[in-house]
N, C-alpha and C positions, 0 to 999 in steps of 0.2 A: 070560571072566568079565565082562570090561568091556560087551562087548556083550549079556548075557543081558538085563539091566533092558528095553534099548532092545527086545529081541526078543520079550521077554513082552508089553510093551505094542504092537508092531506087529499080533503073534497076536490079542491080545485085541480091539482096536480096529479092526482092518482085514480078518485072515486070516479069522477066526470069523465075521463079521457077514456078508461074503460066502458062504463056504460055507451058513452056517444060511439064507440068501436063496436061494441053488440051492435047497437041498431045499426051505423053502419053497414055493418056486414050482410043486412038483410035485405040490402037494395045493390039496384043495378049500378053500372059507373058511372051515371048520370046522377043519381040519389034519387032521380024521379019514380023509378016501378019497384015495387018489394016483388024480391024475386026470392023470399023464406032463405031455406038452407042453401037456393044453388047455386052461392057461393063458393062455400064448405065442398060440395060436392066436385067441385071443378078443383080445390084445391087433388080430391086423389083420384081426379079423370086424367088431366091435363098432364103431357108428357115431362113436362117443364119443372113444375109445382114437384111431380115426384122425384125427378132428376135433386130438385134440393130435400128433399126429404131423405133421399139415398146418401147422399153427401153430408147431411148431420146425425144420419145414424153412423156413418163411417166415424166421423168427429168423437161423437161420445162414448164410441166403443174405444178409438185409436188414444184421442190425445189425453184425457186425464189418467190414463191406466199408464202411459210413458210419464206425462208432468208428476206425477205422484212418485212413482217410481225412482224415478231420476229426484228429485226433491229426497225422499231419503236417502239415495244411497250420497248423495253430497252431503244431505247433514249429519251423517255418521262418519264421513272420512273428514269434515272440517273439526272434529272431536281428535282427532291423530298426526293431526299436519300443523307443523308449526307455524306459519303465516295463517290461522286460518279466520282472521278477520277479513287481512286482503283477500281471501280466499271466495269470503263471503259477499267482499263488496264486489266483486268483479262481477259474481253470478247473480247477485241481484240487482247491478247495474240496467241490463234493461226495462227493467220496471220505472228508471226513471225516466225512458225514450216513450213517446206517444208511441200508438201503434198506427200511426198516418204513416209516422217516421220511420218503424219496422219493416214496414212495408217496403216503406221508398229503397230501404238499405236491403231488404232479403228480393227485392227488382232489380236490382245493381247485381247481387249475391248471383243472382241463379241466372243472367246472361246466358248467350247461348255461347257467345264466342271466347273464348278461355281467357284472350288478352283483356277481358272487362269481365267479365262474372267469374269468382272466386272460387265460386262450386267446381267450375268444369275447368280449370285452371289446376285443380288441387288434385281432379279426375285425370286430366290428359297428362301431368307430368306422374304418376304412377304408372299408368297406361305405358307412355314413352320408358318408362324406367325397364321395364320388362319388355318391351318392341323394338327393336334396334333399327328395321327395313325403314329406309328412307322411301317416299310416297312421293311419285312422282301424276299425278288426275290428269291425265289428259294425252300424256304422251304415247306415240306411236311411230313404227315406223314409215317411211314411205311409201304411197300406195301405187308402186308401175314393177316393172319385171325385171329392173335392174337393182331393188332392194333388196338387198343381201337377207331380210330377216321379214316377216308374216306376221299378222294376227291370227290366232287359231283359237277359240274359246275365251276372249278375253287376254289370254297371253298371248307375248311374243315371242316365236321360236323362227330359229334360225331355218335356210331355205335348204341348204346342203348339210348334209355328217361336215362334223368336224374332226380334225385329225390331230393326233399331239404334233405339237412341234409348229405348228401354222396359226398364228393366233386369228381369235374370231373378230370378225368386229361387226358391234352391233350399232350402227347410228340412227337417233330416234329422232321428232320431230316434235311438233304442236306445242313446246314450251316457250314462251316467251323468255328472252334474256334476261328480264327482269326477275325471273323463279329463279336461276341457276347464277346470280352476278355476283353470289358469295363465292361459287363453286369454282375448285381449283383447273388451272389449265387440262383438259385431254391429253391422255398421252397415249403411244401407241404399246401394249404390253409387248416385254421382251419374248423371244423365243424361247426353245429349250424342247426338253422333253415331256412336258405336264401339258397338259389344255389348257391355253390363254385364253384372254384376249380386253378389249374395250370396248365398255357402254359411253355414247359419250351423246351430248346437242348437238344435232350436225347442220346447223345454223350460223351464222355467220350476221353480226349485227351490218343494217347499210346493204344486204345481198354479198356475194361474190362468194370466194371459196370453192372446193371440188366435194361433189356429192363422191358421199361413203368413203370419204376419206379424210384422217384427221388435220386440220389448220390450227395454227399456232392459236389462234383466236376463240376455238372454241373449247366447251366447256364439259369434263368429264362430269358423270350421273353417278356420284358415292353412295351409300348403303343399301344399294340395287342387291334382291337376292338374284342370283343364279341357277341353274340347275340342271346337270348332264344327265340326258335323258338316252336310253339304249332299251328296247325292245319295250316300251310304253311304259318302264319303271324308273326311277329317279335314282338315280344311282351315288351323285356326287351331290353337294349344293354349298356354293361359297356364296361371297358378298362383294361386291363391288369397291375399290379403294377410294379416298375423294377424287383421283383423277381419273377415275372409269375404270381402271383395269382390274383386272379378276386373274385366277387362278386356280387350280382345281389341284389337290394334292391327294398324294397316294389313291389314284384313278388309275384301273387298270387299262392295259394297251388297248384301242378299238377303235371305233368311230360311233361319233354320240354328236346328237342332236342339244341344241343351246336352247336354255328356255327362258325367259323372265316370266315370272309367278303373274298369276294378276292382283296380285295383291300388291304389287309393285304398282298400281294404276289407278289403284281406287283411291277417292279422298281420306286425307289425315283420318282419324278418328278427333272429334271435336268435343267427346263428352257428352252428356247427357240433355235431350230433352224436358229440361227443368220448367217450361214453360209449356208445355205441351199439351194434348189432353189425357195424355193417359199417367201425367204424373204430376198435374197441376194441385188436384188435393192434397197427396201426400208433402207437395214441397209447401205448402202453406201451414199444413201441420208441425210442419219442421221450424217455420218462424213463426207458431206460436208457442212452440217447446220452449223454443229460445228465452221469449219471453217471460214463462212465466215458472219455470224450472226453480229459478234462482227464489221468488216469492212459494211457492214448495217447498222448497228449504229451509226459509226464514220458519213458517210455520213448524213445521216437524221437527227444525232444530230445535224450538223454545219447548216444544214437548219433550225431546230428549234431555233436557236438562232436567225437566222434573220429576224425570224417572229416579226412582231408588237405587242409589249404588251400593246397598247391600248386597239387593239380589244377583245382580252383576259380577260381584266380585266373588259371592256365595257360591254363583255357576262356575265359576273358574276354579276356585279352590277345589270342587267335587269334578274337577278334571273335563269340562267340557270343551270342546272347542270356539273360537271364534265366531265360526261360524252356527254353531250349535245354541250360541249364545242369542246371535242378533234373530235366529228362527224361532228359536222355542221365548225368549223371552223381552228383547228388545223390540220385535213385531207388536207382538203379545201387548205388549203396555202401552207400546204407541196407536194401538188400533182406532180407538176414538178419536184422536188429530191427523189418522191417515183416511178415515172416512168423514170426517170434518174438509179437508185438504178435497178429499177424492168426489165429493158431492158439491161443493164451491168450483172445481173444474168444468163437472158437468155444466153449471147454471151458463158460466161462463163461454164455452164454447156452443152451448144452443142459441147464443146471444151474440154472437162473433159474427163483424161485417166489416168491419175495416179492413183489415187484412184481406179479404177476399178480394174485397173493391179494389186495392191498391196494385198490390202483387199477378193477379192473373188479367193476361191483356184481353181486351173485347174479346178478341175471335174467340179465345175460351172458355170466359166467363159463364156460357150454359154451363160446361161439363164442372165449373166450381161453383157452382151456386146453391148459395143457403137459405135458409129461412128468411134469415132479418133481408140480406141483401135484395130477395125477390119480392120479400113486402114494399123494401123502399122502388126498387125499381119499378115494380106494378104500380104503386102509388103516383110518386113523382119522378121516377126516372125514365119517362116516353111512355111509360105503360098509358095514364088517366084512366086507370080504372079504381080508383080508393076503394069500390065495394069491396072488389078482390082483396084488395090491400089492408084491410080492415079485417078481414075472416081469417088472410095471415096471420096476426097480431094477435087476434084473439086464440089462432091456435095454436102457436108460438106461448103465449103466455100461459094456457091450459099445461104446454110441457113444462113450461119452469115451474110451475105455484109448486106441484107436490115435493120437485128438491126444495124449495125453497122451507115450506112445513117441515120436511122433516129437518133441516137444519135447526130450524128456529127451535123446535120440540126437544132437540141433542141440545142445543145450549141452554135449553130452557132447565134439562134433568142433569147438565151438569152443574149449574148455578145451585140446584136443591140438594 
């Protein structure tokens, strides 16, 4: 009697929804024609269906082998760090964020443009830390017979040898005022006996000004590389000052050819692809690490505490190391809550749909699509097909039942 309540609501909730999914699955998307298994079947014909198959085997091979991973090695260093409560609440903070919400915040994260996604913000200023050349996309010099300077492969090189003591001057075009309205006045570089000269906009906001020749008004091209070129080898290579001008030192006496790289031309480097298709899964896997790293922790830490510190200390005394310690014997005792940890990840990412839905936009959605998500989608998301949608479900769940047993079996033989 005590147990009817609990047993009408397992029926209801559990036993019924599975059975009406079999039979489901054995009809069309109509529910009107039994069409047997070729449902089943279409799931590993269909280019689509295997598309997320490939992407949850990726999932169960990739993310609980990093969550597990990452989970001990935090719960072993919050054992040596003095904050290591705040330690712990910080990492397991996101388990208190939905994963609607992950989503929305690792959408924001992985932006393409640096000034809004985090990711590629944290990418371009390391990138800039080690690339000094200032990017100028678009510019070039003038296209008729009185431009002093050519395109040739991308680059621009000057028309005539240049000589020491004559500086060069290279004026480019196609920038709008608005690129260059930080950048300091043009100036014309001084003589002497080195190779000079100035890159400079030879634009003039409103029109007016004298082509190939520097106005008070316009604007020098700073961290332009350069490069004096003599018998089709590179011989010198400086950079351009904020005011355009350059200079070549200890260059020997000749005449050499001016060049700007093309790499002076091409667009900034913006960072990474994060939304893309070819790196949509793995950035999704990265905000479910995030997620659940910290609940990884919590679990393996409380195992670590009921490890024996005899044996610990026993290894130390008979001269082990550190790390000799955490291999042969701290692994060792924790094994059953790191495959406790390691088979609860699995269940969990074969089960992962939010995050997908949230984080990867339409256009790429095929190349991140999983199980759960293409059941719903087949179902109620444009698909109408529930048959389909239903033989998902059913094989979706056939992969979780046996983690599922054998968890239940480990807790069942730890309890005894």
């Amino acid at each position: 009697m005590f147990l009817l309540p609990a047993a009408l609501l397992l029926a209801a909730w559990m036993i019924y929804p599975v059975v009406y999914s079999i039979w489901r699955s054995l009809f069309d998307a109509t529910g009107d024609r039994f069409v047997g298994l070729g449902n089943y079947v279409s799931i590993f014909t269909d280019s689509s269906t295997l598309t997320t198959i490939r992407n949850n085997i990726i999932w169960v091979v990739v993310a609980p082998i990093i969550v597990t991973a990452l989970g001990l090695v935090f719960a072993v260093l919050t054992e040596r760090i003095k904050w290591s409560t705040a330690f712990k609440l910080v990492l397991f903070m996101p388990m208190a964020v939905s994963l609607l919400a992950a989503g929305v915040i690792f959408r924001l994260v992985y932006e393409q443009d640096p000034d809004k996604g985090v990711a590629n913000a944290i990418i371009t200023t390391v990138h800039d830390a080690f690339s000094t050349s200032a990017s100028y996309p678009g510019a070039r010099p003038r296209e008729n017979d009185q431009a002093p300077a050519v395109v040739q492969d991308g680059a621009v090189v000057t028309r005539q040898e240049a000589q020491a003591g004559t500086p060069v001057l290279i004026p480019l075009v196609g920038l709008t005022q608005d690129a260059v309205k930080d950048a300091a006045p043009a100036k014309a570089a001084p003589g002497g006996d080195g190779l000079s000269g100035t890159v400079w906009l030879d634009v003039v906001r409103g029109g007016g000004g004298t082509l190939n020749q520097i106005d008070p008004q316009e604007k020098g091209l700073g961290g332009i590389t350069v490069e004096a070129v003599s018998g089709g080898a590179v011989k010198a290579t400086t950079e351009t000052a904020a005011d355009g001008t350059f200079r070549f030192s200890g260059l020997q006496a000749g005449s050499y050819v001016v060049r700007l790289p093309q790499s002076n031309f091409t667009a900034p480097f913006n960072g990474l692809t994060w939304l893309g298709p070819s790196l949509i899964t793995p950035a999704i896997i990265g905000a479910y690490i995030w997620v659940w790293a910290g609940f990884a922790m919590v679990l393996i830490a409380a195992g670590l505490s009921a490890i024996p510190r005899d044996a610990l200390e026993a290894a130390r005394i008979d001269g082990a190391t550190e790390w000799q310690v955490f291999r042969r014997i701290t692994v060792p005792l924790l094994s059953p809550v790191l495959l406790v940890v390691f088979v609860t990840m699995i269940i969990n990412v074969l089960k992962v749909f939010d995050l997908v839905f949230i984080i990867a936009p339409g256009s790429v959605q095929p190349q991140a699509n999983v199980i759960a998500l293409e059941m719903w989608r087949v179902s109620f998301g444009g698909g109408g097909n529930q048959g389909l949608g239903s033989a998902l479900s059913i094989f979706l769940l056939v992969l979780v039942v046996p983690f599922m047993i054998f968890n239940i079996r480990r807790f069942r033989r730890d309890e005894g």
